[in-house]
Every structure is written in structure tokens, then in C-alpha cells.
C-alpha positions as a Markdown table, in Angstrom:
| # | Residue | x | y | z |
|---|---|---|---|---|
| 1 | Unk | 0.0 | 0.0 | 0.0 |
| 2 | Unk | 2.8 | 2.1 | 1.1 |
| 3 | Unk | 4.6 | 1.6 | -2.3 |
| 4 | Unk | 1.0 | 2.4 | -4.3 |
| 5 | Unk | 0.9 | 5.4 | -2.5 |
| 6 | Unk | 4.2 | 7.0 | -3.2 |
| 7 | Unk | 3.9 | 5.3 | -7.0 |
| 8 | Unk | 0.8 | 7.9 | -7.2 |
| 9 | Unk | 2.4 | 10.5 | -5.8 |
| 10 | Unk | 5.3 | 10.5 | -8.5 |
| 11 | Unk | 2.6 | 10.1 | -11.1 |
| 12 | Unk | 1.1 | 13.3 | -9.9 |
| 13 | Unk | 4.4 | 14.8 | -9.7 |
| 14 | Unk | 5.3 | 13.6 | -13.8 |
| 15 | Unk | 1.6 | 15.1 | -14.6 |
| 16 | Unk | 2.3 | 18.5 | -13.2 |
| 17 | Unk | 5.6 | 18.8 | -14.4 |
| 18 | Unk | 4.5 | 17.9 | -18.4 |
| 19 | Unk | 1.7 | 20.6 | -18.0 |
| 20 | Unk | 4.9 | 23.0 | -18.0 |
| 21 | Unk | 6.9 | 24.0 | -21.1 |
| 22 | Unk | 10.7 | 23.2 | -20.5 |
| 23 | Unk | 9.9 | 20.5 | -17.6 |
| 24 | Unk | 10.0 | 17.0 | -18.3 |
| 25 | Unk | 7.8 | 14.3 | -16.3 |
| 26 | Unk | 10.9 | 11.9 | -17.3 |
| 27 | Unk | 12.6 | 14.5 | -15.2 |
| 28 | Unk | 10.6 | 13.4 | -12.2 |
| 29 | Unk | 10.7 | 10.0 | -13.1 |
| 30 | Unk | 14.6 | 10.0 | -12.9 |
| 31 | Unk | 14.6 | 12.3 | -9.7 |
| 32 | Unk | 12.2 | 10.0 | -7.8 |
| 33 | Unk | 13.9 | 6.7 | -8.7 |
| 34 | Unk | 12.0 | 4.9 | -10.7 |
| 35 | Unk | 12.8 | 6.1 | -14.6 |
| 36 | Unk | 14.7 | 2.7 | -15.5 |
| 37 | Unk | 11.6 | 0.6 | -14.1 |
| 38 | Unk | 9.5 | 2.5 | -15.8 |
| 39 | Unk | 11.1 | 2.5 | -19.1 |
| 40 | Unk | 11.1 | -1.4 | -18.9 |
| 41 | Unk | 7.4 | -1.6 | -18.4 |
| 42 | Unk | 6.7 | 0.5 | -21.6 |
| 43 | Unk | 8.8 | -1.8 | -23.4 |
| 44 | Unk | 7.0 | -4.8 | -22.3 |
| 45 | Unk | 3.8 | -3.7 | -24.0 |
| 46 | Unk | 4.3 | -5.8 | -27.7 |
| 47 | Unk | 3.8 | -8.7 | -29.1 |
| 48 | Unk | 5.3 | -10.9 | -25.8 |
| 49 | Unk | 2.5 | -9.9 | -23.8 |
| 50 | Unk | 0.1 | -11.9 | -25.8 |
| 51 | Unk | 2.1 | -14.8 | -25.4 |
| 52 | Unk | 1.8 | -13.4 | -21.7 |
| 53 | Unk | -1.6 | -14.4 | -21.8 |
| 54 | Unk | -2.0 | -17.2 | -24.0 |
| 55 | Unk | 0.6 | -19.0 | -21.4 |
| 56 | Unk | -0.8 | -17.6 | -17.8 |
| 57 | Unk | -3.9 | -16.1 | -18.7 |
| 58 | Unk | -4.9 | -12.5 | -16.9 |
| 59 | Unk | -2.8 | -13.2 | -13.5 |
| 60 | Unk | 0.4 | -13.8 | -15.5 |
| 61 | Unk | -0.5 | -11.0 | -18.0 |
| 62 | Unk | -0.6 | -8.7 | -15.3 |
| 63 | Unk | 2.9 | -9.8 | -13.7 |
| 64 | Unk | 4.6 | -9.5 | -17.1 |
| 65 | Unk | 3.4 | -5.6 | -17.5 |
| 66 | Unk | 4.2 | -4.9 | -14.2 |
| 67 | Unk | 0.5 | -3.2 | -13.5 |
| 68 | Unk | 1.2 | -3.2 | -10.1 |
| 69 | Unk | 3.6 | -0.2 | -10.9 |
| 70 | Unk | 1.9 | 1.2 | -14.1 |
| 71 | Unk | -1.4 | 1.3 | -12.6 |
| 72 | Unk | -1.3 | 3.8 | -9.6 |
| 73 | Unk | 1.3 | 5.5 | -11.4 |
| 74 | Unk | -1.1 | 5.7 | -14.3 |
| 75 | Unk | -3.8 | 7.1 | -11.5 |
| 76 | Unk | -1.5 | 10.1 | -10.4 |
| 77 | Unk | -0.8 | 10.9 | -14.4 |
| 78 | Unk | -4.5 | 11.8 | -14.5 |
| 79 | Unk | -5.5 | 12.8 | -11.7 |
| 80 | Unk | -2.8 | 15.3 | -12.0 |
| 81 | Unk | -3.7 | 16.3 | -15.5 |
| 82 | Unk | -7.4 | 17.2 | -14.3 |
| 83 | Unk | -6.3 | 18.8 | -11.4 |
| 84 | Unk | -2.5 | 20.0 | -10.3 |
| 85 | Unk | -1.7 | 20.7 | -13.5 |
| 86 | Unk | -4.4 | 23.0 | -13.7 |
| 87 | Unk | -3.1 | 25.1 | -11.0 |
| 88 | Unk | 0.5 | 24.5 | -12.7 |
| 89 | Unk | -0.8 | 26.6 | -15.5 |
| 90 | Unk | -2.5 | 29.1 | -13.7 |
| 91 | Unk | 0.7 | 29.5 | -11.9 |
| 92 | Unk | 2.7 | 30.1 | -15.1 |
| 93 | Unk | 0.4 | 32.5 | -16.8 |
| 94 | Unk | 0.4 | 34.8 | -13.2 |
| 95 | Unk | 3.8 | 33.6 | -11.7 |
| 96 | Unk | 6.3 | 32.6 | -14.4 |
| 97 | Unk | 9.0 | 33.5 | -12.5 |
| 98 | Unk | 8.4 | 32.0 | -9.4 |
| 99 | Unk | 7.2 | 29.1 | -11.0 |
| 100 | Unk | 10.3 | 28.7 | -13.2 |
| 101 | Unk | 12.0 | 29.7 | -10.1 |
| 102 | Unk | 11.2 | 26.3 | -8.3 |
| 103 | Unk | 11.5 | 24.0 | -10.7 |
| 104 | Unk | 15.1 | 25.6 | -11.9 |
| 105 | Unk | 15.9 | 24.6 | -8.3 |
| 106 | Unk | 14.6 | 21.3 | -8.8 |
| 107 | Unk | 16.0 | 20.2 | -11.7 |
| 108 | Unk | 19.5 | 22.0 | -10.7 |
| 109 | Unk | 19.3 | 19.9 | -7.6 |
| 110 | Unk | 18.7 | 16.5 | -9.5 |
| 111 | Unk | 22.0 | 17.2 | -12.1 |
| 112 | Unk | 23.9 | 17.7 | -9.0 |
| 113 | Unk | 22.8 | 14.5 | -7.4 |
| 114 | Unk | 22.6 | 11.8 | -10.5 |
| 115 | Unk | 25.8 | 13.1 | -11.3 |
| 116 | Unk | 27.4 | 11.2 | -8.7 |
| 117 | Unk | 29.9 | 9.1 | -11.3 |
| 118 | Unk | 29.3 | 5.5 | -10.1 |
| 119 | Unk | 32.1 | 2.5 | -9.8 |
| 120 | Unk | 32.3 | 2.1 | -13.5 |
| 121 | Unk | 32.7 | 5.6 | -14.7 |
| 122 | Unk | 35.0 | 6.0 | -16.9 |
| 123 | Unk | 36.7 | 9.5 | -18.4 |
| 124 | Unk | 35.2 | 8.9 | -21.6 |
| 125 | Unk | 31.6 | 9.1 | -20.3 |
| 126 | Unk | 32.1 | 12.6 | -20.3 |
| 127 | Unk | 31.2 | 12.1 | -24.2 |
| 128 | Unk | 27.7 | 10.9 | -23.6 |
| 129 | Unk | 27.4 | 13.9 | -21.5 |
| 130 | Unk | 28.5 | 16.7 | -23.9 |
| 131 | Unk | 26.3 | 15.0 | -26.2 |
| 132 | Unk | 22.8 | 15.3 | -24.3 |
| 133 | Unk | 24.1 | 18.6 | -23.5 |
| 134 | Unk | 24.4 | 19.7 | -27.3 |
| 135 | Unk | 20.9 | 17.9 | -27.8 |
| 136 | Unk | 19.0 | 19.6 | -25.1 |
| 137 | Unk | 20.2 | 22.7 | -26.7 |
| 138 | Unk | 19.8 | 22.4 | -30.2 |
| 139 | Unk | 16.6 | 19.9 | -30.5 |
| 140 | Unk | 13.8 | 23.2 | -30.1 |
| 141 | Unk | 15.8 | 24.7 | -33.0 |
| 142 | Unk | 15.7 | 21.7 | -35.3 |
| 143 | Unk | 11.9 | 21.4 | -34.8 |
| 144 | Unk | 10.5 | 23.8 | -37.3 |
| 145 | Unk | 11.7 | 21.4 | -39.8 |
| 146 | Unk | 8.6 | 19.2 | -39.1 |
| 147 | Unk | 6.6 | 21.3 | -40.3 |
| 148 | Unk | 8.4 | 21.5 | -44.2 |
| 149 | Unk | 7.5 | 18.0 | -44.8 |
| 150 | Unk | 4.2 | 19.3 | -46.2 |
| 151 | Unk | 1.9 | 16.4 | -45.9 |
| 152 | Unk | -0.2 | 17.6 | -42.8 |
| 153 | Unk | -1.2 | 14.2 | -41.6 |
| 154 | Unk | 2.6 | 13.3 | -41.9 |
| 155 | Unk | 3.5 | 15.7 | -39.9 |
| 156 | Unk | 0.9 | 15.2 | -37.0 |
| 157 | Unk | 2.3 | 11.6 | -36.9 |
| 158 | Unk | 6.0 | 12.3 | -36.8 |
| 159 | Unk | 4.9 | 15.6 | -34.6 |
| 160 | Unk | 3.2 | 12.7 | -32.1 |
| 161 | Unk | 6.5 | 10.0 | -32.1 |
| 162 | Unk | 8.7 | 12.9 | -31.0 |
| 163 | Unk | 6.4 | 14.4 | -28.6 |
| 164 | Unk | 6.1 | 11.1 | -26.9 |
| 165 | Unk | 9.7 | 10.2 | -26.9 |
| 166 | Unk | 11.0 | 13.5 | -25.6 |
| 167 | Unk | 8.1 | 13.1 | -22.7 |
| 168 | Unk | 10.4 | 9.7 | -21.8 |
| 169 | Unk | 13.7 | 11.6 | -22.0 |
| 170 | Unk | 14.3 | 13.8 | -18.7 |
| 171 | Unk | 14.9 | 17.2 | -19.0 |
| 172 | Unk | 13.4 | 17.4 | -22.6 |
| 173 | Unk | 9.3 | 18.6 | -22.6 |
| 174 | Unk | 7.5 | 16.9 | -25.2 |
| 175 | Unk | 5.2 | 20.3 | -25.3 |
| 176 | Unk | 7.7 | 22.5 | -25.7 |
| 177 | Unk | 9.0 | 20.8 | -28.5 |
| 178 | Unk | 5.5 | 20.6 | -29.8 |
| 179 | Unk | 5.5 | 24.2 | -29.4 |
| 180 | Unk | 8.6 | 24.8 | -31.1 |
| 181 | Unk | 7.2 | 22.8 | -34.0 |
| 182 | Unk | 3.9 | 25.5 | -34.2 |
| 183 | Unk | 1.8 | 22.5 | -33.6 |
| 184 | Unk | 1.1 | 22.7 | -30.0 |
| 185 | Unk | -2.0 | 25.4 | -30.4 |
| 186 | Unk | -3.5 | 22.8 | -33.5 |
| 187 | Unk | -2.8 | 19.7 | -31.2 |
| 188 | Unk | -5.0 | 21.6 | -28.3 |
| 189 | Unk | -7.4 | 22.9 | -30.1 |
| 190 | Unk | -8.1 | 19.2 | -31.8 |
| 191 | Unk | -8.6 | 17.3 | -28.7 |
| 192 | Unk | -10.5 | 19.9 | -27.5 |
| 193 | Unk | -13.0 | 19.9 | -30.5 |
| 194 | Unk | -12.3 | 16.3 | -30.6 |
| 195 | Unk | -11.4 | 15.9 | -34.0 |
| 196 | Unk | -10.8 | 12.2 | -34.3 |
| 197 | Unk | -9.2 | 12.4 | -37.7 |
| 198 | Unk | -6.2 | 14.6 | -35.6 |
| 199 | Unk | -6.5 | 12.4 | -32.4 |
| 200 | Unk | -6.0 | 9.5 | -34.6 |
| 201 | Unk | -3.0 | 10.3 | -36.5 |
| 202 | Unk | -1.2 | 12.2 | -33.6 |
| 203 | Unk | -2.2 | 8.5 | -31.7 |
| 204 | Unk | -0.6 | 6.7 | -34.5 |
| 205 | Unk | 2.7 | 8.8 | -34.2 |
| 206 | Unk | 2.4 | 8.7 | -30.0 |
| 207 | Unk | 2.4 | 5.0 | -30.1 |
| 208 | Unk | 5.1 | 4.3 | -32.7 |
| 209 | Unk | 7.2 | 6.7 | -31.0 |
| 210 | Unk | 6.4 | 4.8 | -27.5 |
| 211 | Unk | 7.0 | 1.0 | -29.2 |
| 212 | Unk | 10.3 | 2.4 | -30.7 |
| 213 | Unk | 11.7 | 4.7 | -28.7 |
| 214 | Unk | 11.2 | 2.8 | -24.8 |
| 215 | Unk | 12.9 | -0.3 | -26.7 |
| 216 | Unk | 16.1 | 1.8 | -27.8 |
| 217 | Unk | 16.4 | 3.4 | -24.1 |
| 218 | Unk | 15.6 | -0.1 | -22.5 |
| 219 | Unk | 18.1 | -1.9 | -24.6 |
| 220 | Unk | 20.9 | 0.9 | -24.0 |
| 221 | Unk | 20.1 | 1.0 | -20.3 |
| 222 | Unk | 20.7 | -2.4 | -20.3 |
| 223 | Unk | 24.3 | -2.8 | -22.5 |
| 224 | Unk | 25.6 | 1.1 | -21.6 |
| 225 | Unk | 23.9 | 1.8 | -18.5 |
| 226 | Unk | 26.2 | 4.2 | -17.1 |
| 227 | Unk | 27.0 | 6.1 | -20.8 |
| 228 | Unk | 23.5 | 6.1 | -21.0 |
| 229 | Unk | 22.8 | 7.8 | -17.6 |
| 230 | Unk | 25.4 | 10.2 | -18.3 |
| 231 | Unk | 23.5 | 11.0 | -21.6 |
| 232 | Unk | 20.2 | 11.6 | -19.8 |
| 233 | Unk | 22.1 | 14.0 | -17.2 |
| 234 | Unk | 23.1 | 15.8 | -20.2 |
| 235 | Unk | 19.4 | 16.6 | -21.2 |
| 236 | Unk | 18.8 | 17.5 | -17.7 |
| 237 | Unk | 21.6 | 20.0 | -17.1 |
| 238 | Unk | 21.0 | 21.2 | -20.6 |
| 239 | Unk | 17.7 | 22.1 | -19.9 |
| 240 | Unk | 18.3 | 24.4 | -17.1 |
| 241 | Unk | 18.4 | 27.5 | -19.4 |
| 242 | Unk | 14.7 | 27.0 | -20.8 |
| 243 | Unk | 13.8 | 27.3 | -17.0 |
| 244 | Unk | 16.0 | 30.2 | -16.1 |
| 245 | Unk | 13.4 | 32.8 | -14.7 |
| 246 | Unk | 15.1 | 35.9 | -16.2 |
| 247 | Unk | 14.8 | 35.9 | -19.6 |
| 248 | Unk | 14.1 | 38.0 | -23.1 |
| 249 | Unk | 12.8 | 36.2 | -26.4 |
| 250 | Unk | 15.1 | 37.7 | -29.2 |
| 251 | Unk | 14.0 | 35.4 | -31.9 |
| 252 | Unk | 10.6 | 33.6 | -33.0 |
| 253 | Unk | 9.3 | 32.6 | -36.4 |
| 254 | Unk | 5.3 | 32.2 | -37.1 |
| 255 | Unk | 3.9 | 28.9 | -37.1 |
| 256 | Unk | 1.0 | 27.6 | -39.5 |
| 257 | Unk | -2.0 | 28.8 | -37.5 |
| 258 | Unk | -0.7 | 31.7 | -36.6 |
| 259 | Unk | 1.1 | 31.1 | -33.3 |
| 260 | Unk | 4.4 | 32.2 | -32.1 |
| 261 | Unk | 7.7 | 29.8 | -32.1 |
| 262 | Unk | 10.1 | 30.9 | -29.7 |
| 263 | Unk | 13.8 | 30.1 | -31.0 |
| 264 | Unk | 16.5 | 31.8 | -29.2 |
| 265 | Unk | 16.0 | 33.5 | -25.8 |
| 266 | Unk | 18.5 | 36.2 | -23.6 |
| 267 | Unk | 19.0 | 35.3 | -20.8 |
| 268 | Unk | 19.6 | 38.3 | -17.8 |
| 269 | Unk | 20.6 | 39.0 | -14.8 |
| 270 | Unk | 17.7 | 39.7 | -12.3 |
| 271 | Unk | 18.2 | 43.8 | -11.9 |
| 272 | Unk | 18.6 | 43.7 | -16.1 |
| 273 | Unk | 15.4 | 42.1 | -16.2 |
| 274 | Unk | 13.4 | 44.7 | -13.7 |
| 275 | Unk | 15.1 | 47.1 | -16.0 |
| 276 | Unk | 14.3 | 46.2 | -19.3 |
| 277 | Unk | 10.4 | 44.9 | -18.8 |
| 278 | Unk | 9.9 | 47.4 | -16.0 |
| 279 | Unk | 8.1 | 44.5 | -14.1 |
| 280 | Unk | 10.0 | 43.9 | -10.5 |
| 281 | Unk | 12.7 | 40.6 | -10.5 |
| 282 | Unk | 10.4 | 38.9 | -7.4 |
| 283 | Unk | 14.6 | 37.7 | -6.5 |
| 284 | Unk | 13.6 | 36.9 | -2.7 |
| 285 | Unk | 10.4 | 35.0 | -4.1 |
| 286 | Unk | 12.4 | 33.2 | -7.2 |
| 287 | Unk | 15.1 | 32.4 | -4.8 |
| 288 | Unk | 13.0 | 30.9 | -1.9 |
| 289 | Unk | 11.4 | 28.8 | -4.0 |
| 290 | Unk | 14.5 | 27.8 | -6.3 |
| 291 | Unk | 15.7 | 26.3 | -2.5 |
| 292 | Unk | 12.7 | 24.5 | -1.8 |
| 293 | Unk | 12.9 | 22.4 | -4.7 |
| 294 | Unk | 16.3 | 22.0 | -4.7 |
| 295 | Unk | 15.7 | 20.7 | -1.1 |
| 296 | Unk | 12.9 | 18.4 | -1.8 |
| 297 | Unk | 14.9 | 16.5 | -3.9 |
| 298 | Unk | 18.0 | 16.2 | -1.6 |
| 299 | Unk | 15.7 | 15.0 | 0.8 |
| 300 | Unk | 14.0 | 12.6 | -1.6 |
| 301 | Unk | 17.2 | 11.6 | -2.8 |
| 302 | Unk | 18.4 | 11.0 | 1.1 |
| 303 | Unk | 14.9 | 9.0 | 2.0 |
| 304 | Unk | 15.7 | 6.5 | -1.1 |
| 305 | Unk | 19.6 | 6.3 | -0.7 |
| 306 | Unk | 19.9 | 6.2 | -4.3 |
| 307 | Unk | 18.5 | 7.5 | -7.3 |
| 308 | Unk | 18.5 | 5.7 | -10.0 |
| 309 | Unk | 18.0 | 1.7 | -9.0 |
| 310 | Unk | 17.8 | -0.4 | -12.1 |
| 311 | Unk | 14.8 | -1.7 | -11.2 |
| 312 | Unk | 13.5 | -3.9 | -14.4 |
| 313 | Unk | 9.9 | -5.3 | -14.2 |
| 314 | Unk | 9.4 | -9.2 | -13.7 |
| 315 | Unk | 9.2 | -10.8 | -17.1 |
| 316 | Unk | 7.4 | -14.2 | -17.9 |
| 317 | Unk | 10.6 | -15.6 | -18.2 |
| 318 | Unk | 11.6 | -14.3 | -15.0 |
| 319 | Unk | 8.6 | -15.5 | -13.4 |
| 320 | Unk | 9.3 | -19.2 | -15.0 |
| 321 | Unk | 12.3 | -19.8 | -13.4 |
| 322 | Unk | 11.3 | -18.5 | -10.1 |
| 323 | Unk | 8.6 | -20.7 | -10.4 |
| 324 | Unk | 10.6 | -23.6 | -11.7 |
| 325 | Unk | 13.2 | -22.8 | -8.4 |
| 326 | Unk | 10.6 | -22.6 | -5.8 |
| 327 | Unk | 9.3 | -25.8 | -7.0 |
| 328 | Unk | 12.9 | -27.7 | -7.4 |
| 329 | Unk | 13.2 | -26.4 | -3.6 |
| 330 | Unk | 10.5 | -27.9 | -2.5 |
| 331 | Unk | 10.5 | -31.3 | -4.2 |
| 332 | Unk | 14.3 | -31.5 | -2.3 |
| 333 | Unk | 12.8 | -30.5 | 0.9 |
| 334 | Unk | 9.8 | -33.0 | 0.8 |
| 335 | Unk | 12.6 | -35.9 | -0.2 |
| 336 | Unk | 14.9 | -35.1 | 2.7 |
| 337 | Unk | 11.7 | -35.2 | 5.4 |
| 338 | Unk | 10.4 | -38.4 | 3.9 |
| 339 | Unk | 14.6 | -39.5 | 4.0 |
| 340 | Unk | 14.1 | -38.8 | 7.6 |
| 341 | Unk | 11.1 | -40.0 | 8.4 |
| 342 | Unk | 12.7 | -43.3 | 6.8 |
């Protein structure tokens, strides 16, 4: 119950954070501890989990897609999207910068503490790193190109595979990139009107993105797990500028339907910024809350004792052989009583 409970809780915490341009729910995935598991579990959704069923029927099923972790964390997804991330937005329409403010702190905090290079770490993971820091900063700009591939329903599809994948990647927002794309407004407005034509290609492109991309992180975590850690810090730290709280845009382009893609920002000094938009720097507010996230992950990350365990969900195979164990166990145990009783 315990577990359920603090499963929901991170889903609620991923939920928020995706309701905010620049913040990754993969971010609080990875912060909280339980980003490798859940990568596994996405990847177990395929072709082996009818086999799954054919074998063990609903019980084994539910073992092999781990739904005792998917489900609550499922349950705080939503409820978060219907309610906290509600108030998320509210917050960054009225208080951008405090609002960037805390979540700069938090995502600061989690760089400093997954960067702590582990037994096997070796110079040239710095590589990996530089790399997710190049990515993080040049995907947004490379986005735009989506939108020159000309066939609409083409796009929404590739639009939907990379807004899904970057959701899994920490430290990249799959709505930001969306919005980078000048698809983010269309993408709103057609789940709103429920236009099933749009749903369903944006689907498409969501779930090819998901079958692909969870398999390529799932297979890398599990030949180059500490290149590949190193790589998802590097999308974390380079994130940190989209959430600085003093900032200018210098440079946008307009997208199909009319919306504004922001492509390059200056970035400021608090005082600069008071001085330039004439609005006041909040800097005791900004700064205050930039702490308390940092702090609630140092304390999260000192409650767990670790922060990224690679924690892969139970596979039917898995299952099988601790099946076929338990049972070899206690064949040899019921022969050495009767031995005895002989």
C-alpha cells in the first residue's frame, strides 16, 4: 500500500511537471527513482505480452506488464492532469518567474545528485554527456523542420512520435517541443473539438514513438547503462536555461496557424530584467522557492539512498524460473523429510 501510495504520488508529480513548457515528467521520473523501471514496463507492451496471456492467462498478464507499478502510477498521471496541472498553468500564466523559479531549483538539484559518477565511470563518459548537452540545446531549433515536410497528416504523426519520446527523455518537454514545432496550439485545439481524424494520427505517431523509442532506451540502459545515464544528465543539465526565470525572447518565427515559435531567448541578470520589462525581479520569491525544490529532492534523494536503481519489471521468463526454483526447492525438501522420516 505504502509503495501504491508514493507510485501515485510520483505520477502526480510527472503530470504537473508535463503541463509545464521546458519541464520533463521523465525528469521526475529520474529524480524519484523509478525512470529505469518504468522504461522497462513501456517496453514490455508488444507482441510478448500476448504470449503473456496465451501462457498464464490475466494473472500472468498482469505480472509481465508490471501493473502493479503502471497502474497507480497511471492514476496520479490523470488525476494530475485534471487537477494540479491545472493550478500548474494558472501559476505560469500569473507567476512565471516563481514558477520557473522552483523547478530551476529542482532540476538543478537532480544534475547535481545523478551526477554522482558511479564504480564504473570511466573519463570517456564525459562524451555521452556533452552530447545530451548539445541535444538539449539544439533539438527546439531543429523542430521547425517538421513542419516542411508538407503532408499535414505526416507531420501530425512524426509531430506525435517525437512528442512522446521526448516526454520519456528527462529534462526534454515533449510540449515545448510541440510548441517549437507550431503545432502545440493545433494539437490543443483538436482534442479539444475532438477531432478524431487529428486524435488519430497524432495517436498513431504517439504509439510508434512509445514501441520504438522505450525499446532503444531499455536496450541501451541495459548494455551502456552508465554512458546512457550520463547522456540523460546531459538533457537534464542542458535544460536548465529554458527554466532560467530571467529571460528575453530575441528570436521567434510564425507557425502555420498563426502562433508564435520561440527560437532563441537572452537570458539576464535579475536587476537587467526589472530594468528592461519594467516588471520587478520577485529575486527573494524566485530564490526561496528555487531552494525548496532543490531541497525536496536532496531529501528525496536521502529518504531512497539512491537515485537511479535499475529496477527492471518481472518478465514471464523471470517468473518461470522462479517458479521452476521454488518448485525444485521444494521437491528437495519434501525428499529429505520423507529420507528422515525413513
Amino acid at each position: 500500500m505504502k509503495r501504491h501510495l508514493g507510485l501515485f504520488l510520483r505520477g502526480a508529480g510527472m503530470g504537473a511537471a508535463d503541463a509545464v513548457p521546458g519541464v520533463s515528467g521523465g525528469t521526475i521520473a529520474f529524480v524519484t527513482g523509478i525512470y529505469e523501471e518504468l522504461i522497462h514496463t513501456i517496453k514490455q507492451f508488444g507482441p510478448g505480452a500476448l504470449g503473456a496471456l496465451r501462457s498464464g492467462g490475466i494473472a500472468r498478464l498482469a505480472v509481465y506488464l508490471n501493473l502493479t507499478f503502471l497502474v497507480p502510477l497511471l492514476a496520479g498521471i490523470a488525476v494530475s492532469l485534471i487537477s494540479v496541472a491545472h493550478l500548474v498553468v494558472w501559476l505560469m500564466e500569473d507567476y512565471p518567474l516563481a514558477l520557473n523559479g522552483f523547478f530551476f531549483g529542482l532540476v538543478a538539484a537532480s544534475a547535481v545528485v545523478v551526477c554522482r559518477h558511479p564504480a564504473d565511470w570511466r573519463w570517456w563518459h564525459v562524451l555521452p554527456l556533452a552530447v545530451g548537452l548539445l541535444l538539449a540545446h539544439g533539438l527546439p531549433s531543429l523542430m521547425p523542420l517538421v513542419t516542411q515536410l508538407g503532408n499535414p497528416g505526416l507531420m501530425l504523426m512524426v509531430a506525435g512520435a517525437i512528442a512522446i519520446s521526448a516526454m520519456l527523455l528527462p529534462g526534454v518537454s515533449g510540449s515545448f517541443l510541440l510548441l517549437t514545432m507550431g503545432l502545440y496550439g493545433t494539437v490543443m485545439q483538436g482534442i479539444r473539438d475532438f477531432d478524431l481524424t487529428l486524435i488519430g494520427l497524432f495517436g498513431m505517431g504517439c504509439l510508434v514513438g512509445l514501441f520504438v523509442f522505450s525499446r532503444l532506451l531499455s536496450w541501451l540502459l541495459a548494455h551502456f547503462r552508465t554512458a546512457t545515464l550520463q547522456l540523460l544528465v546531459g538533457f537534464i543539465v542542458g535544460s536548465l536555461p529554458v527554466l532560467w526565470p530571467w529571460r528575453e525572447l530575441v528570436r521567434y518565427q510564425m507557425g502555420p496557424d498563426g502562433q508564435m515559435i520561440p527560437l532563441d531567448y537572452r537570458y539576464l541578470l535579475p536587476g537587467d530584467y526589472a530594468v528592461l520589462t519594467g516588471s520587478a525581479a520577485q529575486l527573494p520569491l524566485v530564490i526561496g522557492l528555487a531552494l525548496v525544490g532543490a531541497a525536496l529532492v536532496l531529501l528525496l534523494d536521502r529518504s531512497t539512498g539512491r537515485t537511479s536503481p535499475p529496477a527492471t519489471p518481472p518478465t514471464t521468463r523471470d517468473n518461470a524460473t522462479r517458479e521452476s526454483t521454488a518448485l525444485e526447492s521444494n521437491t528437495l525438501k519434501s525428499n529429505k523429510e520423507e529420507g528422515s522420516d525413513a
